[in-house]
Each structure stands twice: as structure tokens, then as C-alpha cells.
N, C-alpha and C positions, 0 to 999 in steps of 0.2 A: 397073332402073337403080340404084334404091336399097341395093339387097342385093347389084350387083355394087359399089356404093360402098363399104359396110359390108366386105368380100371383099378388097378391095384395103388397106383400113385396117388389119385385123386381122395381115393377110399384115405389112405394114410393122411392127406391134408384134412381129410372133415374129423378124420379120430384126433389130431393133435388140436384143431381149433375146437372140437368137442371137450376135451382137456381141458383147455385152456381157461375156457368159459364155465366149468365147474368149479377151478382155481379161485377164478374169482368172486362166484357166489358163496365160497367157502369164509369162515375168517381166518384172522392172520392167526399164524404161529408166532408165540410169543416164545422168542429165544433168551431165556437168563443168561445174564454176565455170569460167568466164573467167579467176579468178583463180589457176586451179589451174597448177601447173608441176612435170612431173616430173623426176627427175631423168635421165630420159633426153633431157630437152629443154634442159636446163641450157646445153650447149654452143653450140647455133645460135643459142638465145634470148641468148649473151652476144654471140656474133660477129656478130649483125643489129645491135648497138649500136658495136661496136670497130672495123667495117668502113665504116663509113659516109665516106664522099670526105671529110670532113673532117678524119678522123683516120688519112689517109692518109700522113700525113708523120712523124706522133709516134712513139713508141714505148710500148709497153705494155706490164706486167708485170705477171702475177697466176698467186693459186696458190691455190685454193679447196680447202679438206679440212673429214673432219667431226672433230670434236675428242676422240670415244673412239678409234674406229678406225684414225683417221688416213689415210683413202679420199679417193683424190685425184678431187673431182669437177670440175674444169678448171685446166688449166693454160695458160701462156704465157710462157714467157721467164722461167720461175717460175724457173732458175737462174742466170741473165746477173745482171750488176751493173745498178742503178740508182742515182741519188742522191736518196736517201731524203727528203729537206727534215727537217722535225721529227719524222718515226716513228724521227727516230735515240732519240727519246728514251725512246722502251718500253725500249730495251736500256741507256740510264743507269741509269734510275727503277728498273729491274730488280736491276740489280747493286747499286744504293744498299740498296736491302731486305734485301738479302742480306748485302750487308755491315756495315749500319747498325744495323738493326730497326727495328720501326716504331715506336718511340716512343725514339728518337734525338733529340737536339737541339743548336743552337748557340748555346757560352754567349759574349756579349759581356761580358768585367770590367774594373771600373777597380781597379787598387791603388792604394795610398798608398804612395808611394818618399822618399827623403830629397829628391830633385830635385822634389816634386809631384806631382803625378796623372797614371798613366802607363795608358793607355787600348786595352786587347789588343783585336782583333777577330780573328772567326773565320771569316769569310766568311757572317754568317746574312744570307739573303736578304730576307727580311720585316723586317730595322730600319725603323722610319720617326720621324719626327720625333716620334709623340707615346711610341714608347719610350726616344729620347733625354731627355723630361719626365721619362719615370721614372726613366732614373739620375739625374737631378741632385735629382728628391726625395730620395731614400735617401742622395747625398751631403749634402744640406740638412738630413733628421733626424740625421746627425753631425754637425751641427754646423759645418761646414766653410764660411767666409765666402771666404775666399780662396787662389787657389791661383797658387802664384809661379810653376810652370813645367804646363804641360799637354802632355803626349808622346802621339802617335800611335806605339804599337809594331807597324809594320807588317812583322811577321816569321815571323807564323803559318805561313805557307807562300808560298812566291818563285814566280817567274816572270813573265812577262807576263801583264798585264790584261784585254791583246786578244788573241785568237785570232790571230797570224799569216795563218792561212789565208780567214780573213774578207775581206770584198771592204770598199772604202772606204763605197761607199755604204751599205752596211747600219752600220758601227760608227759612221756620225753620228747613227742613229735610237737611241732609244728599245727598240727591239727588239734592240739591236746591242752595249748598254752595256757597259761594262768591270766583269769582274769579281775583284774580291780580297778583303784581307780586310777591308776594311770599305764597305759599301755600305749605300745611304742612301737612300730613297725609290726604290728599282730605281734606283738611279745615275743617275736623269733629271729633267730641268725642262721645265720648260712654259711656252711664250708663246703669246701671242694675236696676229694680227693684224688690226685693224681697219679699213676703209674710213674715209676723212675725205672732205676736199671736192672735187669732181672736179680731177685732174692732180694734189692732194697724195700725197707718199708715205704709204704704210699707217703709222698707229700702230702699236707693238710697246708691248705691253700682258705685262708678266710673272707671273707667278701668284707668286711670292717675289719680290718688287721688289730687295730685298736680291740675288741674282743679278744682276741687269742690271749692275754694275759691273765681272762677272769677266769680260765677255763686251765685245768690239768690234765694232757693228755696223754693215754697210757697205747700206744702206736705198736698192736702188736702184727700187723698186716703185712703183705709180704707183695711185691709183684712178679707174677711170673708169666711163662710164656705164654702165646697168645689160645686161648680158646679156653682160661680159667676165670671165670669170676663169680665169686660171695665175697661182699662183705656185708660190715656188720657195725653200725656204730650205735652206741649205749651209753647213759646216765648211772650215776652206780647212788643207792639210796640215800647216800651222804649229802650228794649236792651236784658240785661242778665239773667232778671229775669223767672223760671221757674214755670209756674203754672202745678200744679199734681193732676187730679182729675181721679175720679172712684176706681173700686175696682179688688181685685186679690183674687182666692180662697188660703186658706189657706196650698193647698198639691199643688197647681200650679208651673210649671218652671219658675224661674226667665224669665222677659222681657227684652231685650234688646232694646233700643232705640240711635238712631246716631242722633244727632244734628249740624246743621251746626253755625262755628265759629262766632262769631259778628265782629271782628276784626280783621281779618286772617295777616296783620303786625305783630299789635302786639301779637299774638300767635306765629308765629315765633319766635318773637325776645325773648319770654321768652325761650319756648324750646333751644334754640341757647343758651342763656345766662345755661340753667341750662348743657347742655352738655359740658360747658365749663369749667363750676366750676366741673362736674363730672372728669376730667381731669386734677383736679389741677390749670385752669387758673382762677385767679379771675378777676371779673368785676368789674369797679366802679362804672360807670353809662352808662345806655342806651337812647337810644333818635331814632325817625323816622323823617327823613326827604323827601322830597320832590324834591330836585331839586340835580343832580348832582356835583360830586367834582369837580373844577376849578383845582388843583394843579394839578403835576406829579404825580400818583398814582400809587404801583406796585402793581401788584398779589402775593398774596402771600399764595391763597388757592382754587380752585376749583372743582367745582361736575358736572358731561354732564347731560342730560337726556337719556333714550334709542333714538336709530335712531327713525324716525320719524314714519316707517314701524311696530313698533312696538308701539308706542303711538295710530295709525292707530286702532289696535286689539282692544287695551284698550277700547278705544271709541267708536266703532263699534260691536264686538262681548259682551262687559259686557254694550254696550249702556250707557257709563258713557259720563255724563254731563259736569261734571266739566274738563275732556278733551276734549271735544269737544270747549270748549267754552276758554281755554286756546291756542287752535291749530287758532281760531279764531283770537287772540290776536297776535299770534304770526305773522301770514299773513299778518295784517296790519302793524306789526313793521317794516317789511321786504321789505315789499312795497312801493314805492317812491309814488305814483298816489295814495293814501289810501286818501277818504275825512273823517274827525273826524280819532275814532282811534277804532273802535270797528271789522272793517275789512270786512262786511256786502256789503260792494261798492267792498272792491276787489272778494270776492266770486263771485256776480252778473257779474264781468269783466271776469274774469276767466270762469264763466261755458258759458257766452257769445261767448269769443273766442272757447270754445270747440263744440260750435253748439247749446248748451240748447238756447230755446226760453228763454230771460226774461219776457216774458208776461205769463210764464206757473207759476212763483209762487212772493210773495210775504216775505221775510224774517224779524225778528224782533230780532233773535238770532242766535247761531251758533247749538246749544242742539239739539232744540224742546220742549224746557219746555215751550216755550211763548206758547199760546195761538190766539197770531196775527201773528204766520205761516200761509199762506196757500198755498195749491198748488195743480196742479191735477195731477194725475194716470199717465196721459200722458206724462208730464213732466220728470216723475220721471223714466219712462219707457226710455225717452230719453237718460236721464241721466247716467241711467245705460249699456245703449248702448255703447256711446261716452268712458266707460270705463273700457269696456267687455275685452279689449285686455292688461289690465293691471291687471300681477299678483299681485300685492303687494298689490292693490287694495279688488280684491277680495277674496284675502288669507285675508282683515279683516275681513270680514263678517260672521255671525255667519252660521255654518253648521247645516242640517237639522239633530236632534236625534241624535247630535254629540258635539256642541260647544255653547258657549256662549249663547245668550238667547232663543237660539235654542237647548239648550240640550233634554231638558224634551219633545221638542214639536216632532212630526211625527216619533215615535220610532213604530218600527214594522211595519212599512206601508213601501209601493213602495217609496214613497220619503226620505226616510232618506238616508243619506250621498249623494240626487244629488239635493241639494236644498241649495244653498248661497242665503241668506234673512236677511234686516235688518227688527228688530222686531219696533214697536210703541204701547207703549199704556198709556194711559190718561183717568180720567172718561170720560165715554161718545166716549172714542175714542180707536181704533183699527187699525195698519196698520200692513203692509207684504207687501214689494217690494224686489224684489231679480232677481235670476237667476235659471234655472231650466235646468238639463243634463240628458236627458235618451238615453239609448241605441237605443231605439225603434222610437223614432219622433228627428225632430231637434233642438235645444238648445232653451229655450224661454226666456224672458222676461215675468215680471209680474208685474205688483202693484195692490194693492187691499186694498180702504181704508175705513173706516168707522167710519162715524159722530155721531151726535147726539142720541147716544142710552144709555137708561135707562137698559138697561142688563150687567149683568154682563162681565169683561171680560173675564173670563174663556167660557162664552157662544160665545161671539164674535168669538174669537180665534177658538176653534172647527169646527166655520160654515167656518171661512178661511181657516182651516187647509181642511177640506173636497175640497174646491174649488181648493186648492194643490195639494191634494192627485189625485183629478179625472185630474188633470194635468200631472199628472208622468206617468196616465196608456194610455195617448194619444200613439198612432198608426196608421201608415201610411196605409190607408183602403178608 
């Protein structure tokens, strides 16, 4: 018994070394990541996301390429029109570069005229109050105690403020500001409103008190107990006047609300006037004009903008408007071949010369606040090609879980920090066109846009970011 025990033991060690030794004349198994994604999977893996009952109603637009090759790894409606929201602005920021450089700038000067201080602007975007300190130092070391007449020469370049094409509700925001040639803290103010005692209307609490005079406000708001809040605050077509409705609970945080300027001149020119008398220089009278000095005018005070490369950032990573559409302005000053003066003809010439199709979009602005943008995937896809080999370019663009309007987005996933992406978004609308760097596949191209959707955009954005994410884990397979 013991030695057939022994018999069966030993039998077990030659079958498991017998094993063993097959094991290893065998090859390995190749075990795939979870993470892995080829690109022959690319297409089902976007359409299990873009099909889903939810997004049965929207529309979709995308056009995924790699960026040496230019190998179309999915498409959809990648040539139809979309309305792009703010990716209009890759195709500004573009053309500004090209026609600007990047170390372009906008001078704001005052001369000295026989009538007084006559004060040019040039549309630079970034004035703020504490660069109006500085010219009035540089006029204060001349010497200059007072000044009889102070001119707004508002002649740099004509036209409307506002975009026409802009809807009402967006040009009362903040976001919406009018722009020309002299703007002043992004052309916008800021108030608070406050909670008081229950049934009282909300305090309006202004951040310039000094404002509150230009503006008439109609406070029909109420505060009540805690767990109520809408409000509401409105521009009424006439002008200045503030209508304030709804309610604020009574233990709520003040609201803040930015409102775009009605008269961005003369908002200027008061600021200007009051940083002058802060100074000591008094004023006698101010006046805007229109058309420029004939006489010999000196300088007698100036303020630059940042280089252009850095106005670039502004525009593109914080997706601000109101630079965009001053960089607009400025292409055309610059440009000899400019037809009107909004600068729309030289963008189309420029992205022309650089290879974009102009049959690939339609422009109405410089932003993407219009709503008569359109353009396709494709297009955009080019565009960012034609401009793949410029850093300054895409050092503006916001980075993925890292910068600009991209901070908050793809934190913790494969794509953060290899994802440059300008963002879009509009009711109804959603875009993401960028560039995409992994270690693992070769560089891409992307745009990906979306229309007509009753979802929110926090929802939007998710289903994009996903169509990203399975982007970053592509692998050569």
C-alpha cells in the first residue's frame, strides 16, 4: 500500500513537470488591456455612444483623421454644415496670426491738440482701469494740471458695435459686449444682488458705485424664505434701463450678474475723466468724435496691448468673445484688400491662401456668438491641420484637465494633458475640434460637432468627452 502510495506520487510529479515543459515550448498569451482600442474598433466604439435613444433626435458631426497622413479614421456628416458656437474662433485666431504676427500689438495714445487731449483708441481688448492709471501718470509727469477739452476720437475704424446677427439675449450679457474702438474692462459691470428681509426687494449692490447712476432700475424681486430662488435680470430695447424680476431666498449667497456696457465710448471716457481728476488733473468738458485731427498732433501718452500670442490665449483658452471679435477688427484695419471693415473678407482670404476650402464654412462673425455660422467637421479638421506646425498657435488652445475651458473637462482619464481642444457651446449646440498626442497611435485630428439638441449641455459634453477618451486609448493593432 505504501509503495503503491509512493507510485501514484511520483506518477503526479512527472505529469505536472510533463506540464510544465509543454508550457513552455508553447507561446505566450497575449493578454489585451481593457484599455486597448484598435483602430479597427474605432467606429462601433463611437456609434455604441452617438446611437444611444437619447441622442436620437440631435445631430452629429464628426471627422476624425491622423495628422501626418491625413487617414480618415471615422466620419459622419463630416461635410454638412453645423453651427459651430465658438470653434468659429480657431479660424479668427488663425487668420489673425497670419496676418498680424505674434508679437503684434494695440497702441491706445492720447495727443496733445490745440482743442486738449484728444484720446485714439484702437480696439485693444485688455484696457482696464488700472492701464487708464497709467496714462494719466505719463500725462501727470508732463506736467499737465488741466485739460480744457478731453476728445474721444472714435474713428479708428466704423461700423456697428454689435454684431447685427447676435440674438437680444446674448448682447445684454457680459459675454455679448459691444465691441469698438475703445473698450474698457471687457465692456462690462458688475452687480450684486442681495437677499434683505423676507418680502423685501433684493439689494442691488454695484462693484463701481459710480455706475449705478447711468443705469435705471426697475426692482421688481422679492426675497423669501429659504429654499426659493429665480431671478432674472434684463436690458429693456431702449437702453439703460434694468428690469429685475424673481426671487432670492432669504439665507442665499449674493448673485452676481455682468452686464454688457450700452455705450462702450462713452464709458470710456467717463472712467478716463474720473482717473484724471483722481490725479489731480481737472476736466472741463468732454465730447466723442468721429472723424480724426487734421492738425500736427503730438503724443503725448501711450498704453500697448500684450503681443498678439498672448491676446491668442485670451480668446481661445477663456473662449472670450469680445477678443475675438476685436482681433477681427483689427485684420481688417491692417489690411489693404479688406471690403467694409468687419474683416470676415480677409479671414476667408487668409484661410484661402492657407488651403481651407471656402466652401467648407460660412462666417457672420469673428466669436461664434452668431448663430449664421456654419461649417463642417471637415473643414475644421483642415484647418487645424494647415496650423498643426505652429506653436504659438496651439500653445492657445485650451488643454485637456489642465487649462482654459478645458480645465474641469477629462481630469483623470487617458486624455488629460494630450488633448489641445477648442471648446463650443450654445443652447442646442456642442463642439470639441482640437488635436490629440498619444504615445501609443500617431497624432490626430478631430472635430466633433453638435446641433439641434434639447439636452443639456453638461449631457452633450460627456458623450464627447467619451468619444475622446476612446480616442486617446487607440493603439497600433
Amino acid at each position: 500500500m505504501k509503495l503503491k502510495y509512493i507510485s501514484l506520487l511520483l506518477l503526479f510529479f512527472f505529469a505536472q513537470g510533463t506540464k510544465s515543459a509543454i508550457a513552455q515550448n508553447q507561446p505566450p498569451v497575449v493578454q489585451q488591456s481593457p484599455q486597448q482600442l484598435c483602430p479597427a474598433q474605432i467606429e462601433t466604439a463611437i456609434e455604441q455612444i452617438i446611437n444611444r435613444p437619447q441622442f436620437r433626435r440631435l445631430r452629429w458631426g464628426i471627422s476624425i483623421q491622423t495628422l501626418a497622413s491625413a487617414q480618415n479614421l471615422y466620419s459622419r456628416d463630416a461635410q454638412k454644415y453645423f453651427v459651430p458656437a465658438s470653434n468659429v474662433k480657431l479660424l479668427t485666431t488663425a487668420a489673425a496670426l497670419q496676418r498680424l504676427g505674434s508679437q503684434f500689438q494695440i497702441r491706445t495714445s492720447v495727443y496733445s491738440s490745440s482743442d486738449g487731449l484728444r484720446i485714439v483708441g484702437r480696439g485693444d481688448p485688455s484696457v482696464t482701469d488700472t492701464q487708464l492709471q497709467e496714462l494719466v501718470q505719463q500725462l501727470s509727469r508732463r506736467g499737465i494740471r488741466q485739460v480744457n477739452q478731453l476728445i474721444a476720437e472714435d474713428s479708428h475704424f466704423r461700423g456697428a458695435v454689435v454684431n447685427p446677427t447676435w440674438e437680444w439675449e446674448d448682447v445684454q450679457a457680459d459675454y455679448g459686449a459691444p465691441v469698438g474702438n475703445f473698450v474698457l474692462n471687457q465692456n462690462a459691470v458688475e452687480l450684486k444682488l442681495l437677499p434683505q428681509q423676507i418680502g423685501q426687494p433684493l439689494r442691488v449692490q454695484w462693484s463701481d458705485p459710480t455706475e449705478a447712476v447711468w443705469w435705471r432700475v426697475e426692482n421688481k424681486t422679492v426675497t423669501v424664505p429659504a429654499g426659493e430662488t429665480t431671478t432674472s435680470v434684463s436690458r429693456d430695447l431702449k437702453g439703460a434701463v434694468l428690469q429685475m424680476t424673481g426671487n432670492l431666498s432669504v439665507d442665499a449667497e449674493p448673485q452676481s450678474v455682468r452686464l454688457a456696457v450700452v455705450e462702450p465710448t462713452e464709458h470710456f471716457l467717463r472712467h478716463f475723466r474720473r482717473a484724471l481728476a483722481n490725479a489731480g488733473i481737472t476736466t472741463r468738458q468732454t465730447s466723442v468724435v468721429s472723424y480724426p485731427s487734421h492738425e500736427n498732433v503730438q503724443e503725448v501718452a501711450a498704453i500697448t496691448s500684450p503681443p498678439l500670442a498672448q491676446l491668442l490665449i485670451e480668446a481661445n483658452q477663456n473662449s472670450n468673445n469680445l477678443y475675438a471679435e476685436a482681433l477681427l477688427r483689427a485684420i481688417a484695419q491692417v489690411s489693404s484688400d479688406s471690403i467694409g471693415n468687419n474683416g470676415l473678407e480677409i479671414v476667408s482670404n487668409t484661410l484661402t491662401t492657407l488651403g481651407v476650402d471656402p466652401n467648407g464654412y460660412v462666417l457672420a462673425d469673428g466669436s461664434g456668438l452668431s448663430r449664421h455660422n456654419l461649417m463642417s467637421p471637415e473643414t475644421l479638421v483642415q484647418m487645424l491641420r494647415v496650423m498643426a506646425n505652429s506653436n504659438v498657435y496651439r500653445t492657445s488652445l485650451p488643454v485637456a484637465g489642465i487649462s482654459g475651458t478645458l480645465k474641469n473637462r477629462f481630469q483623470n482619464t487617458p486624455a488629460q494633458g494630450i488633448v489641445q481642444a477648442k471648446t463650443g457651446t450654445m443652447s442646442g449646440i456642442a463642439a470639441l475640434s482640437g488635436y490629440l498626442n498619444t504615445a501609443s497611435y500617431e497624432p490626430l485630428i478631430f472635430s466633433i460637432l453638435v446641433n439641434q439638441s434639447n439636452l443639456s449641455a453638461t449631457e452633450i459634453r460627456q458623450a464627447i468627452d467619451e468619444i475622446v477618451v476612446l480616442l486617446s486609448r487607440l493603439r497600433r493593432c
